[in-house]
N, C-alpha and C positions, 0 to 999 in steps of 0.2 A: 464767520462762524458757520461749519454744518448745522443746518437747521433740522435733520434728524437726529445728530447728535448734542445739540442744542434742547430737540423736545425731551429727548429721553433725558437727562442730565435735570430738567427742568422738572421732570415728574420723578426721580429719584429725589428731589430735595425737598419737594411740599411732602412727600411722602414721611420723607424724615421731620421735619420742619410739624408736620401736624401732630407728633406725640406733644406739642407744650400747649394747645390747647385746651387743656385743663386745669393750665396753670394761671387761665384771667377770666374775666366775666364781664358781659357783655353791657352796655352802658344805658342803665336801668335808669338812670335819672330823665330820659326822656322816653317815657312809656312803649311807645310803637318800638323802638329798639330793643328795650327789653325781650320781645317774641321773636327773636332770631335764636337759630340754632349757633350755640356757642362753640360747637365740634367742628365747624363748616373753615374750609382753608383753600381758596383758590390762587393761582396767580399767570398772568400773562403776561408776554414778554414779542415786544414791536420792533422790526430789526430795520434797519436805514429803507430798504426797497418797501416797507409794509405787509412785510410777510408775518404772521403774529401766529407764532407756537405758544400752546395753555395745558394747564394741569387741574387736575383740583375740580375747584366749584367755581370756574373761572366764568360762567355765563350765569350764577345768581346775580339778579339786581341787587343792589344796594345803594344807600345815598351819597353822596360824597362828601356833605359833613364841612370839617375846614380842608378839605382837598381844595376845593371852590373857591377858598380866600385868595389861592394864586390867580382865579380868573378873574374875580372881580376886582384887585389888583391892577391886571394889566389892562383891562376896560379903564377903570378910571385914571389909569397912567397915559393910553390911549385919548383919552377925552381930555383933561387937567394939565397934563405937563407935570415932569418932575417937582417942580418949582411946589408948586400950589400942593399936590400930595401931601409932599412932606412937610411940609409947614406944618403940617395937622397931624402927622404919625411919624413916630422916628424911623430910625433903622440900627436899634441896636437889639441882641437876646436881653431875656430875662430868664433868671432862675426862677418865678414863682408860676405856680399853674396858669394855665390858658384863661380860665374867668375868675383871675384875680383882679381885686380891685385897690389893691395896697399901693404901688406905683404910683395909679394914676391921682392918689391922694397926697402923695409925701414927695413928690419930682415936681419941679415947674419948669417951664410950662407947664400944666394939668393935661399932657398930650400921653397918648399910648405910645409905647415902645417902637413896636411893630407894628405890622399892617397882620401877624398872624395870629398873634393873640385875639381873643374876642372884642375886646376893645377897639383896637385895631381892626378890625375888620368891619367892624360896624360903623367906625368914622370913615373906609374908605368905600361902605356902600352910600354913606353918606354923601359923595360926593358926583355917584354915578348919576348920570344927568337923562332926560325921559319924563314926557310927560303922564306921569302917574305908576304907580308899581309894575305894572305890565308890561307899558313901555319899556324901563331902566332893566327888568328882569331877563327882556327878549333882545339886551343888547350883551348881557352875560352869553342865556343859552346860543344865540346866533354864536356865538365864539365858538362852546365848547360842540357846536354841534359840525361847524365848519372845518373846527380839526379833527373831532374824530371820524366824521362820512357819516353819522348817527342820524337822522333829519328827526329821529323820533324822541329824541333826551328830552325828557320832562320832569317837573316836579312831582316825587308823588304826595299824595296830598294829605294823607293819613300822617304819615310821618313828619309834615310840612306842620300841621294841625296838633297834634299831641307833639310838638314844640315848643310852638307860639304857645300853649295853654300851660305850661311849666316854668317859661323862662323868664320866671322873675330878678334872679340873677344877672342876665343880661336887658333888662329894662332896666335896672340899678346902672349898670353901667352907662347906659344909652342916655338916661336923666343925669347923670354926673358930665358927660361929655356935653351935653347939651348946655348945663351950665357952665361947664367952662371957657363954650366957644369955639370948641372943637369941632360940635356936632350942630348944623346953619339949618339944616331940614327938618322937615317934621316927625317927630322922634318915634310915633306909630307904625309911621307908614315906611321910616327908613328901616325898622325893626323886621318888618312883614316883606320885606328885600330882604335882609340876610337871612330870615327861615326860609325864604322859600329857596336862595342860591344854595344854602345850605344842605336843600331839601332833595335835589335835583338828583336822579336815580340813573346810574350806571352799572355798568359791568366792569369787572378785572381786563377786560381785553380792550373799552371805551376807555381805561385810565391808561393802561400802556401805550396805546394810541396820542394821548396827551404831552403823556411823560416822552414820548420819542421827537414830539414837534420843540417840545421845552430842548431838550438837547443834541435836536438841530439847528439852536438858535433863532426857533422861531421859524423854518421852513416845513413844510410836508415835504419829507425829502424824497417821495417815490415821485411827483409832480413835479417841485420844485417853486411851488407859490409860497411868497413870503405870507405868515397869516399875524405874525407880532413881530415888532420889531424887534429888531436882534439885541439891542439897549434894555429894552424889557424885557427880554427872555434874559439876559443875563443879569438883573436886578432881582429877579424874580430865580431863580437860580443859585442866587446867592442869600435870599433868605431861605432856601428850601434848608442848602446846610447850616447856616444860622441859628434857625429859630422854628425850622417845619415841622421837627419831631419835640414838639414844646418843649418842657424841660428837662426833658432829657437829649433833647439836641448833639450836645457835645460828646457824649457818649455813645450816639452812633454815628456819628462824623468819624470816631475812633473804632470804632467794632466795625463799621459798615463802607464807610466812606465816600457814600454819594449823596447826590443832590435827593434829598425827597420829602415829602409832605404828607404827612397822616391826617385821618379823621376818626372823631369814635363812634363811626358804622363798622369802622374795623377797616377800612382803606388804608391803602399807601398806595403813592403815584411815587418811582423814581423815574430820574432822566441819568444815564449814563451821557456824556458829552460825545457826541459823534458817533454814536454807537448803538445803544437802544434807548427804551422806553419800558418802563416796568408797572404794569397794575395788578395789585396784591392784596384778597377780600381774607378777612381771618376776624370776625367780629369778635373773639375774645380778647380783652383789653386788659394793660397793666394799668396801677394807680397811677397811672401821666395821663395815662389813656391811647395809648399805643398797643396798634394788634401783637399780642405778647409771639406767636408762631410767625405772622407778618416780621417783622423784624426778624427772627430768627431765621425763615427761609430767605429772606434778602442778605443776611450776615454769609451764608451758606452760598447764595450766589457768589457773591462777591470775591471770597474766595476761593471758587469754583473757578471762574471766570475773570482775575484779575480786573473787578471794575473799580475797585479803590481809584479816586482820584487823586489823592495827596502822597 
C-alpha cells in the first residue's frame, strides 16, 4: 500500500468517522474516565516494515482497559500451557455484557466463558505467576513494551486508583470465582493486577504497533524476532473475532470483519493478518461499550481497503 495515499485515505475517514461522536458518552462508571474529551477520535495504522501513518488525536494517551486481556492472556498462556489456562476459562462468546455475572452462576463448571469477559480475565491474571504484584505486572508490561519499542509504557495511576476504588462489581466476581475454585490466589492482590494491567496508558500508534505483531503472528516483522508464539497469536486472534468487541462481537465480525479488541477508554487494537496493525482512540462509547466512531472508522477502513477477512 502507498503510504501517502494510505495517510491521506486514513485522515479522510476519521474525519468522516468523527461526526458519530456525539452519538455515545464516555464510561463514567469509573471516574477518572469520565474527564476525557468525548469529541476526541484518533487512529494509527502499522504497516509490515513499521512504517506507522496517524490521523486524528492519534498521540493522546489513554488506557488500554480490556485491550490488555490479550496480553495477559498470552503471558499466562506463555507461563501455564494451554492445558491448565483452560481448565479455568473456556473459549466460547457470550451474549451478556462484559461484567456479567449470570453465566458464571447458572453454567458448571462455575468457570467464565472467556478469558475476555471480566471474569475471565481476572481468573487469567489469576494465574500469572511473580513473586508479588509488581513482579506478575512487569511480566505483562515487559511484553507490551517489547512489541511496541515503548520502554516508557506505564500504568497510570489516577486511573489505576479511581478503579480499584469503584469496582465493586468486579470484586463480586473475583469472590464468586474464588469460591468456586477457579480463582487459587489471593483475591486482593489478583484484583490490583488486573487494575493496574487494565490501567496501562498508550497511544493509538503503541496499539497499532501491537495489533501488527498480533497479525504477523507473533513476529516484529520489520526485525523478524519471534516475541509470541505463533499458537498464541492465533488463539489470541481468534477470540479477538469471537468475543473482543463484547457483545456485540458478531455484528462487527459482519460490518467489520477483522480480528480486534476494544476497551471503554475508547481503544480498539485490530490485526489485519499479514498486513497491518490498527490502534483506534474515540472515548465516546455505545451501551456494549464500544467507541461508537472507533468502530465506524474501522467499518470505513475496511471497506476502504478490503481487509474483511471472511
Amino acid at each position: 500500500m502507498d503510504i501517502e495515499s494510505a495517510s491521506n485515505q486514513l485522515a479522510e475517514k476519521v474525519q468522516a468517522a468523527s461526526e458519530y461522536t456525539g452519538q455515545g458518552k464516555v464510561a463514567a462508571y469509573i471516574p477518572e474516565l469520565a474527564k476525557v474529551d468525548a469529541r476526541m477520535l484518533g487512529a494509527a495504522v502499522c504497516m509490515p516494515d513499521g512504517t506507522i501513518v496517524s490521523a486524528g488525536d492519534a498521540d493522546v494517551p489513554f488506557t488500554l482497559q480490556s485491550i490488555s486481556k490479550i496480553f495477559s492472556l498470552v503471558v499466562a498462556l506463555c507461563q501455564n500451557g494451554h492445558k491448565h489456562v483452560f481448565e479455568r476459562v473456556g473459549k466460547e462468546p457470550t451474549g451478556d455484557p462484559f461484567n456479567s455475572i449470570i453465566k458464571l452462576e447458572t453454567i458448571k463448571p462455575h468457570k467464565p466463558l472467556n478469558p475476555m469477559i471480566n471474569a475471565g480475565a481476572i481468573a487469567v491474571a489469576g494465574m500469572i505467576q511473580g513473586n508479588g504484584v509488581e513482579e506478575r505486572l512487569d511480566a505483562i508490561l515487559g511484553l507490551l513494551r517489547s512489541v511496541t519499542g515503548n520502554r516508557g509504557l506505564s500504568v497510570n495511576e489516577a486511573v489505576y486508583r479511581s478503579e480499584k476504588r469503584t469496582a465493586d462489581r468486579n470484586r463480586a466476581l473475583a469472590w464468586f470465582l474464588k469460591d468456586s475454585g477457579v480463582l487459587t490466589t489471593d483475591v486482593e492482590e489478583t484484583l490490583d493486577l488486573y487494575f493496574r494491567h487494565c490501567a496501562i496508558e498508550v497511544t493509538a500508534k503503541d496499539v497499532a504497533r501491537l495489533g501488527m505483531v498480533l497479525a504477523a503472528d507473533g513476529i516484529i516483522p520489520h526485525t523478524g524476532e519471534r516475541i509470541i508464539p505463533r499458537e498464541v497469536a492465533r488463539i489470541c486472534k481468534t477470540f479477538m473475532v469471537t468475543c473482543g468487541m463484547y457483545n456485540a462481537s458478531g455484528e462487527f465480525a459482519i460490518d467489520v470483519g477483522i480480528p480486534a479488541k476494544s476497551g471503554v477508554a475508547g481503544g480498539i487494537m485490530a490485526a489485519v493478518p499479514q498486513r497491518m496493525g490498527i490502534g483506534v482512540f474515540g472515548p465516546a462509547l455505545d451501551e456494549k461499550g464500544n467507541s461508537v466512531a472507533g468502530v465506524k472508522l474501522l467499518e470505513l477502513l475496511s471497506q476502504e481497503w478490503n481487509l474483511g477477512i471472511f
